[in-house]
C-alpha positions as a Markdown table, in Angstrom:
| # | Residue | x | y | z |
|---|---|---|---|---|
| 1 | Unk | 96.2 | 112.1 | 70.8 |
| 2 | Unk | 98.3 | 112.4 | 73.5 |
| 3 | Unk | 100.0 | 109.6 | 75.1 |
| 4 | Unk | 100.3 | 109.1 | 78.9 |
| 5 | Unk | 102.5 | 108.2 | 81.0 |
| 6 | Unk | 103.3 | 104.9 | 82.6 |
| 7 | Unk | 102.1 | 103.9 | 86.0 |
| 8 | Unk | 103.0 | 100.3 | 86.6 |
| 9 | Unk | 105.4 | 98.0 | 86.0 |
| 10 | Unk | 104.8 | 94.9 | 83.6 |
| 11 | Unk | 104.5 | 91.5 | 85.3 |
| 12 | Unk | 107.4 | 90.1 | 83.1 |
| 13 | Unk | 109.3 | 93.4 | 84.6 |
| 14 | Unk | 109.1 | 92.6 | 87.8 |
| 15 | Unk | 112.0 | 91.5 | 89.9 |
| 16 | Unk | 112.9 | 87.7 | 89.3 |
| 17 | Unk | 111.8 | 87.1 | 93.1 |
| 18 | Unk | 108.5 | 89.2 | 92.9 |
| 19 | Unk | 107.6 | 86.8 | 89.8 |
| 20 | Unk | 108.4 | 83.7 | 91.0 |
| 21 | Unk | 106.5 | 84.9 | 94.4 |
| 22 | Unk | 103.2 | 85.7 | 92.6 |
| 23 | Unk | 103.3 | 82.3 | 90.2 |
| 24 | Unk | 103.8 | 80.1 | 93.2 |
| 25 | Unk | 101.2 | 81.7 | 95.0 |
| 26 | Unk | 99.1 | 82.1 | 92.0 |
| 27 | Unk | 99.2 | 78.5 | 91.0 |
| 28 | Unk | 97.0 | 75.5 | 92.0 |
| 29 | Unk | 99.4 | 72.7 | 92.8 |
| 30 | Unk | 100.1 | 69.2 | 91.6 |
| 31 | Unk | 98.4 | 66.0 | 92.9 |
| 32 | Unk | 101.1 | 66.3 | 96.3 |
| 33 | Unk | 101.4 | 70.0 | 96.1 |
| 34 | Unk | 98.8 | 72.5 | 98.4 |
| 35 | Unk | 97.8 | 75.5 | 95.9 |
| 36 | Unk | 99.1 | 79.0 | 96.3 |
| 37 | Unk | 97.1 | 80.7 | 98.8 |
| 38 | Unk | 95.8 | 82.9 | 95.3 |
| 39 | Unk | 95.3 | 79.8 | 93.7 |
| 40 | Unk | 91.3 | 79.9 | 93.8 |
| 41 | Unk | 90.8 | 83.6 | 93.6 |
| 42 | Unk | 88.8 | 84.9 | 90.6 |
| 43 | Unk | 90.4 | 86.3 | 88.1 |
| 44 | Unk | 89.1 | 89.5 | 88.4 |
| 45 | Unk | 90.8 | 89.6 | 92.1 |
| 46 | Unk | 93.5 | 88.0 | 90.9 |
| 47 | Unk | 94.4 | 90.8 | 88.0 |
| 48 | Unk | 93.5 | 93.8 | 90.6 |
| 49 | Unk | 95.5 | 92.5 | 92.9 |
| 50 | Unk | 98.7 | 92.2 | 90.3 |
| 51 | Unk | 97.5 | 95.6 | 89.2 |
| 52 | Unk | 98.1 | 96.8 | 92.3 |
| 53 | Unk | 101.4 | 95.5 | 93.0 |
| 54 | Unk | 102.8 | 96.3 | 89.9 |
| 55 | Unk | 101.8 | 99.7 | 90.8 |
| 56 | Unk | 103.9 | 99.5 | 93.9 |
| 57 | Unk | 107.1 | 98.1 | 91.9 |
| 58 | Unk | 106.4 | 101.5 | 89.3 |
| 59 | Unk | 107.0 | 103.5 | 92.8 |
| 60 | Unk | 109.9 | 101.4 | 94.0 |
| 61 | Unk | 111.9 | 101.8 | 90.6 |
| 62 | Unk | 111.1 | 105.7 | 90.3 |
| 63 | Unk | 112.1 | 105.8 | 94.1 |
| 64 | Unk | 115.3 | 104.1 | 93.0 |
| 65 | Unk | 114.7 | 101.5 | 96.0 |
| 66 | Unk | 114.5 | 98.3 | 94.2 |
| 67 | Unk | 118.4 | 96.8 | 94.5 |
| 68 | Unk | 120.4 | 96.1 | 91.7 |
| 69 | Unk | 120.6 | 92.7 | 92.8 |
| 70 | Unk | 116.5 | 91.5 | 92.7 |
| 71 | Unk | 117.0 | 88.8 | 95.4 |
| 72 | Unk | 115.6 | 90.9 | 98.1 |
| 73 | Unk | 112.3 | 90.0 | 100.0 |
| 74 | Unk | 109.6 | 92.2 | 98.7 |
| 75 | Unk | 108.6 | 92.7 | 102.7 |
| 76 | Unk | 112.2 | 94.1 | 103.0 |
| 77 | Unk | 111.5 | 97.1 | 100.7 |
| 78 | Unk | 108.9 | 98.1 | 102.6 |
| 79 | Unk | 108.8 | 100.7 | 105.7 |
| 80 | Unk | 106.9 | 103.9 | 106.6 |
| 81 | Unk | 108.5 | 106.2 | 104.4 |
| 82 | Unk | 107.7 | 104.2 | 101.3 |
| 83 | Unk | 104.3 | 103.7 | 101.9 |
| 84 | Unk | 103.6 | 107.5 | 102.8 |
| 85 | Unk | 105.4 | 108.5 | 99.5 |
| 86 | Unk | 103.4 | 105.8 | 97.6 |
| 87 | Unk | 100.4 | 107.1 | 98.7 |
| 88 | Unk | 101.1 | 110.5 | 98.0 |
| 89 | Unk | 102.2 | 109.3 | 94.2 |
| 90 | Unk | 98.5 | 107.0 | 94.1 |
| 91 | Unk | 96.8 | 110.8 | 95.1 |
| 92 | Unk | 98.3 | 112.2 | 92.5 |
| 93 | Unk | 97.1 | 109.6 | 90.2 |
| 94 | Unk | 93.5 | 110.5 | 91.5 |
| 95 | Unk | 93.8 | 106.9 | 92.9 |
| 96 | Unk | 94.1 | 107.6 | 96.6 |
């Protein structure tokens, strides 16, 4: 049995920001509080959609472009560059 080799990131993994990010957006609110705009997906969107992005945090950690500090805006860590090397790591994956 061979064992394969990892291709995503954990949710509990993810950077402190990232986390907090996808559980307030994830989330219906309280009785004064509007729900995360994921609030009232299903979950089957819900768990392909933190598939994917847990995907994307695998790539930004082999990249070695996450900071050491994890208080950076996820928009910030993306540009052009990372998403064309992304892609080429999803076709190699047979994903793409």
């Amino acid at each position: 049995m061979s064992k394969t080799s990892p291709t995503s990131v954990k949710l509990e993994d993810w950077p402190v920001l990232d986390r907090e990010l996808w559980h307030a957006a994830s989330h219906k609110g309280d009785f004064l509080d509007p729900d995360g705009k994921a609030a009232n997906w299903s979950d089957a969107t819900r768990i392909q959609v933190e598939k994917g992005y847990s995907k994307w945090i695998f790539h930004l950690e082999a990249e070695g472009a996450l900071p050491a500090q994890d208080q950076q805006w996820p928009i910030d860590r993306v540009d052009e560059d990372q998403l064309r090397s992304y892609m080429d790591r999803l076709k190699a994956q047979g994903l793409a």
